[in-house]
C-alpha positions in Angstrom: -6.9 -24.4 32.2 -10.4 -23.9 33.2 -10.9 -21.7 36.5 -13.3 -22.1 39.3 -13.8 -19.5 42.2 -11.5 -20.6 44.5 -11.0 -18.0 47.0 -13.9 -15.6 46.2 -17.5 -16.7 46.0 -19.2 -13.1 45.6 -20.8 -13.3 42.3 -18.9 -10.2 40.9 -15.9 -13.1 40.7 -17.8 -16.0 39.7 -19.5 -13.7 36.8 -15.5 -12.8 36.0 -14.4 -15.8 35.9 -16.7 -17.1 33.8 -15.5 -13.7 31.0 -12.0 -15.8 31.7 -13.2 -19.1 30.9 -14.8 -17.5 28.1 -11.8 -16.2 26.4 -9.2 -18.9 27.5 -12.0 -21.4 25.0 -12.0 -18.5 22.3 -8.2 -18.6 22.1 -8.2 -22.5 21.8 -11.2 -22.1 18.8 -9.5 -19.6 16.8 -6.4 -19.7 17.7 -6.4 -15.9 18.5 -5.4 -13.9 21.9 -8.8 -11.5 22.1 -11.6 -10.7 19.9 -12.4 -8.0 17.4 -15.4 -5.4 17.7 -16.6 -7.0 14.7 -16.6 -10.3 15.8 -19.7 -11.9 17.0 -18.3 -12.8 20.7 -19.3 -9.0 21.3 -19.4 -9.2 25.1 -16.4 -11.1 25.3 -14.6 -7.8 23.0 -16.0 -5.4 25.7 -15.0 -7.5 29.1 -11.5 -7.7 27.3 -11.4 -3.6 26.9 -12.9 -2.9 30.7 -10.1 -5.2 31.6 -7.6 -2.8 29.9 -9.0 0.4 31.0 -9.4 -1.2 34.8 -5.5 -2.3 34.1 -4.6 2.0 32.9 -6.1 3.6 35.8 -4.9 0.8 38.1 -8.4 -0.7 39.5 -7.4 -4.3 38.5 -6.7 -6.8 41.7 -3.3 -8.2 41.7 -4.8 -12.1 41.3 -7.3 -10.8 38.1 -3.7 -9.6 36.5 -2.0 -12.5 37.2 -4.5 -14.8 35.9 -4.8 -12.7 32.4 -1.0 -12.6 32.3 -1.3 -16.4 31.9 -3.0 -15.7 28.8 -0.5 -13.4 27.3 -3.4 -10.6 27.7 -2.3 -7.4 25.9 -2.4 -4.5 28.1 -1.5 -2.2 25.4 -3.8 -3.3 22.1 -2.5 0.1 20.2 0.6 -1.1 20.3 0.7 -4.2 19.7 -1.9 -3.8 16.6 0.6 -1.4 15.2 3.6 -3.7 15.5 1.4 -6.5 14.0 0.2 -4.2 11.0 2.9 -3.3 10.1 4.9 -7.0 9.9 1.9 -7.3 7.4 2.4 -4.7 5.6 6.4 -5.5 4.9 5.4 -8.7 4.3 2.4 -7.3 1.7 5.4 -5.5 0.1 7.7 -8.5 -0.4 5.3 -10.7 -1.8 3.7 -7.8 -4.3 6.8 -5.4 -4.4 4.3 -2.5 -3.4 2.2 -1.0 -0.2 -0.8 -0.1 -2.3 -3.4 -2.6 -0.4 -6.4 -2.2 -2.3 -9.8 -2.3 -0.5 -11.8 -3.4 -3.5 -9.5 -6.3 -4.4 -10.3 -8.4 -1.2 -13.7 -9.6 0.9 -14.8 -7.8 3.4 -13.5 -8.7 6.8 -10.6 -10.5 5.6 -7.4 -10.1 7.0 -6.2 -7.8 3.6 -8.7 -6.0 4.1 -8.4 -5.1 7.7 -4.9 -3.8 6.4 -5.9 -1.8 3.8 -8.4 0.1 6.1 -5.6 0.3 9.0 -3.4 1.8 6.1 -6.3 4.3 5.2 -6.6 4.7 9.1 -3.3 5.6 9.6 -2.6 7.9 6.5 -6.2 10.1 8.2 -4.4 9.8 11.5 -1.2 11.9 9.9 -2.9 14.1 7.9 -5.2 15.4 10.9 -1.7 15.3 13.0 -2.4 12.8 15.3 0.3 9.5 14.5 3.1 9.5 16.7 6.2 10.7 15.5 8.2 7.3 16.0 5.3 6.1 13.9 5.9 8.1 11.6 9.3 7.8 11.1 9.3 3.8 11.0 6.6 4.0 8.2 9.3 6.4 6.3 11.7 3.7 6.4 9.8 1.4 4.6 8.7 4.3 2.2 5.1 4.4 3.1 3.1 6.8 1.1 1.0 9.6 3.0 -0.8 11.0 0.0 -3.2 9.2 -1.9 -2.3 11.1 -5.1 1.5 9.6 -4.6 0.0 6.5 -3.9 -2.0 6.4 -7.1 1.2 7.3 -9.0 3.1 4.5 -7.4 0.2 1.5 -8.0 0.4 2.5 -11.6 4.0 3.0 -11.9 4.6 0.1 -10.1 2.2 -1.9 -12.9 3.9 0.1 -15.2 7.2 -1.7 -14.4 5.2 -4.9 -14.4 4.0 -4.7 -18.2 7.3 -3.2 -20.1 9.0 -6.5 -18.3 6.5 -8.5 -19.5 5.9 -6.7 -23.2 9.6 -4.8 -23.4 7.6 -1.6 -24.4 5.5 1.0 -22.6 2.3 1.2 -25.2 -0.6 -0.2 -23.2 -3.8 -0.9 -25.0 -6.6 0.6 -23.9 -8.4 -2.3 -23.8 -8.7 -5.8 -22.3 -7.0 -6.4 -18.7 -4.9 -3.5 -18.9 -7.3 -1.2 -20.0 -7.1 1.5 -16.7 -3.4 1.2 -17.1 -3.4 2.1 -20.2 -5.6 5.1 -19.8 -3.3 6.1 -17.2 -0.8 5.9 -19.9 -2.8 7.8 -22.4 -3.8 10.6 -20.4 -0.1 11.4 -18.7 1.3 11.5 -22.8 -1.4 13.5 -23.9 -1.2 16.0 -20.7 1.9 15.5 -19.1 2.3 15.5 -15.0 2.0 18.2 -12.7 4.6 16.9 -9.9 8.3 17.0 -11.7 9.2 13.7 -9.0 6.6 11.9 -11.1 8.3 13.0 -14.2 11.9 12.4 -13.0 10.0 8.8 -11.7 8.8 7.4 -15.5 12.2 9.1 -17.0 13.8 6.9 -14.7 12.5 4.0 -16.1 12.8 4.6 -19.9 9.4 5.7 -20.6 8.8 6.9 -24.2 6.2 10.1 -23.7 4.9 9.7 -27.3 2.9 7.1 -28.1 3.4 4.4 -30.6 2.3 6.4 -33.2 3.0 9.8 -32.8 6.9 8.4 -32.5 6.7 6.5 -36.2 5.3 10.2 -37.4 8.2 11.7 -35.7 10.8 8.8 -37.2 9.2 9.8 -40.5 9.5 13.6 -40.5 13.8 13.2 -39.4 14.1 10.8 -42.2 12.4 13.2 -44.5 14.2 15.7 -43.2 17.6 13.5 -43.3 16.4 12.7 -46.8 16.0 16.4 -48.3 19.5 17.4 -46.5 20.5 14.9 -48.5 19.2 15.8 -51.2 20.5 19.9 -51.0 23.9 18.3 -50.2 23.8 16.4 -53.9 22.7 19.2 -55.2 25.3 21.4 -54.0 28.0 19.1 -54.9 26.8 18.2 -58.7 26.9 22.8 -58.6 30.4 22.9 -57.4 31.1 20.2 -59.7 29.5 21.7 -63.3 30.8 24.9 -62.0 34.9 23.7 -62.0 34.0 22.2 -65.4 33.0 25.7 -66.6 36.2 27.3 -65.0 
C-alpha cells in the first residue's frame, strides 16, 4: 500500500508522503496503529500528533485525510486511549479479581505497566478536578478506587480473602511470603481502623480482631470463669442441701 506523489511534486508532499510510508511499515512491524512518545520512531510519534492538531483546527487537505483514514488514523488519541485502558483494566480485574495494578510488580515499559501509571494518571486527574464527568462515572461502575488509602485497604483485603480460602483462618505469620500481609494484619488488631467502612469491610468477611493468642487467653479466662460459676453454684446447692438436713 506504498504511496508515491502522484498529483503533487512540491517537496512539502513528497516529504509527507514519505511520514505515510513511514507509518503504514510501522503498523505492518508491530502490528500497532501509531507510535508512543516513548518509542524510538520519535519523529514518526510527532508527524502523527501535527497530523491531529492540523485535523482539530481544520488545516488538513481533504486528500491527506483520506489517505490516513485508510489507515484507521485516530483523530481523537484521548479517546480512544481511554476506551482502550479501560477494556484493560476490566480485563485486569477478571483475571486478578482486583484493580490494584501495581507499578513495582511489572518491567518498565510493559504494557501493565503503562496501565498502572494511566491508573495513577487518572486518579491525579480527579483529584485536581480535571476527568470528565462521564469518566468518572463509568470508572464508578466498575468500582474504581480514587483514594490511594482505599486502594491500599482493598489490595490487602483483597489478599486477605485470598489466604483465609487458602488457610481457613485469618492469622498470617509475619514472616515468609506473606510477611507485609501479615503486618497489615498485626497492626489493624493491635490499633484498630480509623474508617468504620473498613471495619464494616473485615466484619463482613468473618475476621477475628484478636489474634491467635490473645483469643486462647480469652477462651481460658470464660472457661475459668464458667468453671468458678460452677463451682459457687455446687456450693450453694451442697448449703441448701445441709441446711434442709438441719431443719
Amino acid at each position: 500500500m506504498t504511496m508515491t506523489p502522484a498529483t503533487n511534486n512540491s517537496y512539502q508532499e513528497k516529504v509527507w508522503l514519505e511520514h505515510y510510508n513511514n507509518l503504514i511499515a510501522f503498523q505492518k512491524k508491530t502490528n500497532r496503529e501509531f507510535p508512543n512518545a516513548s518509542d524510538r520512531h520519535t519523529k514518526l510519534y510527532h508527524w502523527c500528533k501535527n497530523q491531529r492538531r492540523f485535523y482539530t483546527k481544520n488545516m488538513i487537505p481533504k486528500h491527506r485525510k483520506r489517505l490516513l483514514d485508510k489507515l484507521n488514523f485516530r483523530w481523537n488519541t484521548l479517546r480512544h486511549s481511554f476506551e482502550v485502558r479501560l477494556a484493560q483494566l476490566l480485563d485486569y480485574k477478571k483475571e486478578h479479581g482486583t484493580l490494584h495494578v501495581s507499578q513495582v510488580k511489572y518491567e518498565k515499559d510493559s504494557e501493565m505497566h503503562r496501565l498502572s501509571r494511566w491508573v495513577n494518571d487518572t486518579r491525579r486527574k480527579y483529584n485536581e478536578n480535571r476527568l470528565p464527568l462521564d469518566r468518572i462515572q463509568r470508572l464508578d461502575k466498575i468500582g474504581f478506587i480514587w483514594n490511594m488509602e482505599d486502594e491500599r485497604f482493598a489490595n490487602n483485603l483483597f489478599k486477605l480473602k485470598k489466604y483465609y480460602k487458602q488457610h481457613a483462618n485469618f492469622d498470617v505469620p509475619q514472616t515468609g511470603r506473606n510477611k507485609k500481609l501479615g503486618e497489615w494484619v498485626a497492626q489493624i488488631r493491635c490499633r484498630g481502623l480509623a474508617k468504620k467502612h473498613y471495619v464494616d469491610a473485615l466484619n463482613e468477611i468473618g475476621f477475628e480482631w484478636l489474634g491467635k493468642k490473645k483469643r486462647l487467653k480469652k477462651a481460658k479466662s470464660i472457661m475459668s470463669n464458667i468453671d468458678l460459676k460452677n463451682k459457687i453454684m455446687k456450693g450453694r446447692l451442697r448449703a441448701r442441701k445441709t441446711l434442709k438436713e438441719i431443719v
